[in-house]
C-alpha positions in Angstrom: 0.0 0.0 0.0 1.4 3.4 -0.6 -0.3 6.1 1.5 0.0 10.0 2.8 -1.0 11.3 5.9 -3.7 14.3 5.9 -3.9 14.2 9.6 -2.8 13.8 13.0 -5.4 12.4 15.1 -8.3 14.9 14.1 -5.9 17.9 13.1 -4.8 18.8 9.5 -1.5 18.6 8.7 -1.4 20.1 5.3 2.5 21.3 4.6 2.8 22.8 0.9 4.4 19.9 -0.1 1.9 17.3 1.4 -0.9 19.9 -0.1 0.6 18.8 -3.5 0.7 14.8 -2.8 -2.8 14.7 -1.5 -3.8 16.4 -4.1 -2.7 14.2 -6.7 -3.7 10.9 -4.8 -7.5 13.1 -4.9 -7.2 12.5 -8.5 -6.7 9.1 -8.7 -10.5 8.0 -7.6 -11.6 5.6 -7.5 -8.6 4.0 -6.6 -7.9 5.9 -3.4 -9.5 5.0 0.2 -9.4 6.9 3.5 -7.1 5.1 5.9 -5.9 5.1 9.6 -2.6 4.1 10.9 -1.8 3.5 14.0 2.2 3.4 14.9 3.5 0.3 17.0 5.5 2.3 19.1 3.0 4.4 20.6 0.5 0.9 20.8 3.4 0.0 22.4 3.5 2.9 24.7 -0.2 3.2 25.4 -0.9 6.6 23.6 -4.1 6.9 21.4 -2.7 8.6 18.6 -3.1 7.9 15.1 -2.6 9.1 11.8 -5.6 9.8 8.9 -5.1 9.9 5.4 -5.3 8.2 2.2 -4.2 5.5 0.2 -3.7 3.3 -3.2 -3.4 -0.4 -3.0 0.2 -1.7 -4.2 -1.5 -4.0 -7.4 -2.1 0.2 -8.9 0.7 2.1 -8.0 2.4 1.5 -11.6 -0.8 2.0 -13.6 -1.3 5.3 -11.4 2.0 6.0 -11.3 2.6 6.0 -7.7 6.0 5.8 -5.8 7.2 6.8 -2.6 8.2 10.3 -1.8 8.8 12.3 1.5 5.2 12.2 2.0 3.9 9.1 0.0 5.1 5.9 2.1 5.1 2.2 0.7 3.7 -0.5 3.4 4.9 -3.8 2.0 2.3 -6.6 2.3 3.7 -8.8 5.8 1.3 -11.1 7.6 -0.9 -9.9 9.3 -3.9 -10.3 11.7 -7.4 -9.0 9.8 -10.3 -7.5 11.3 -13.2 -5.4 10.6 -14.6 -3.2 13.4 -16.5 -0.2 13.4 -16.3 3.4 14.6 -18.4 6.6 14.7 -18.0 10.4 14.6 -19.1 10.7 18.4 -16.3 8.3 19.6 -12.9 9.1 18.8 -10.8 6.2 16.9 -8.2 4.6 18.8 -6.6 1.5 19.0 -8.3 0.4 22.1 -11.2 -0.9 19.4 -8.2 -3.6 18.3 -8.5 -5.0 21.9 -9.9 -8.6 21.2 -6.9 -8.7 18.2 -4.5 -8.0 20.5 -6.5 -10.6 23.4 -6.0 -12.8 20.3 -2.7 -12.5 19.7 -1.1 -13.0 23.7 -3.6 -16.2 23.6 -1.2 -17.7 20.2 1.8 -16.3 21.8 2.0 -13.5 18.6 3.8 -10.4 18.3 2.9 -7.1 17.3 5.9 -6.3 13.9 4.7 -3.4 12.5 2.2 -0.3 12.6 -1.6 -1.1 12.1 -3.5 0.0 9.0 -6.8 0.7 8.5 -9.1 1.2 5.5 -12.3 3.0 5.8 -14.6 0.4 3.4 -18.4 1.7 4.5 -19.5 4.6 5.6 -22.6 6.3 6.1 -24.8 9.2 8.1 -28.4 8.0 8.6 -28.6 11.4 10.9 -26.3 13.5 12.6 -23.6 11.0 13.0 -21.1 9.1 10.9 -20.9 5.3 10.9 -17.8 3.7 9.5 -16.2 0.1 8.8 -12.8 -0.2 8.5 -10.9 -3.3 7.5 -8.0 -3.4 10.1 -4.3 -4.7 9.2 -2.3 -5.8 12.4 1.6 -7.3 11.3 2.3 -10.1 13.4 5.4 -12.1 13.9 
């Protein structure tokens, strides 16, 4: 997956340069998906940040001319642990929500490898609130 951040928990982080990235990922739909990641070390360290932004499966990149930059990172396909779970605009996203992955994982004696990834695949606003689904990534060794 290659992906650039847009944001730092719920703040923009919108540099000149990532402005320009962003912008061209934008024009790449439908190929593009929002996406959360969630860095092992501060899993790791119990803090809830996370990072929001976007992101083109690996299987486009050369069709969409895609490579890594300063702001465009490549996440190499690992194992991994998969999940779906689902969030909401009136709860803020953290990786607590991965709990019964990580319950899973100390059960099978596995270890988190790498920073988790997210992909927003449903979402919707019956009312006043968002509802999302996001396919969840966690590296394992």
């Amino acid at each position: 997956m290659y992906r650039v951040n847009t944001q730092v928990n719920y703040e923009l982080i919108l540099s000149k340069e990532e402005q320009q990235e962003i912008r061209k990922m934008c024009e790449k739909v439908p190929f593009v998906f929002s996406t959360a990641l969630f860095r092992k070390e501060d899993i790791e360290a119990g803090k809830t940040d996370f990072d929001f932004g976007i992101g083109i499966e690996e299987q486009f990149a050369d069709l969409l001319q895609v490579r890594e930059t300063e702001q465009i990172r490549y996440h190499p396909s690992r194992l991994c642990l998969y999940m779906c779970v689902p969030s909401r605009s009136s709860r803020f996203l953290t990786y607590q929500v991965l709990q019964p992955a990580f319950d899973y994982m100390k059960e099978h004696n596995l270890q988190l490898s790498g920073d988790v990834i997210t992909q927003i695949v449903a979402m919707c606003r019956p009312e006043e609130e968002y509802f999302n689904w996001h396919n969840v990534w966690i590296p394992v060794e």
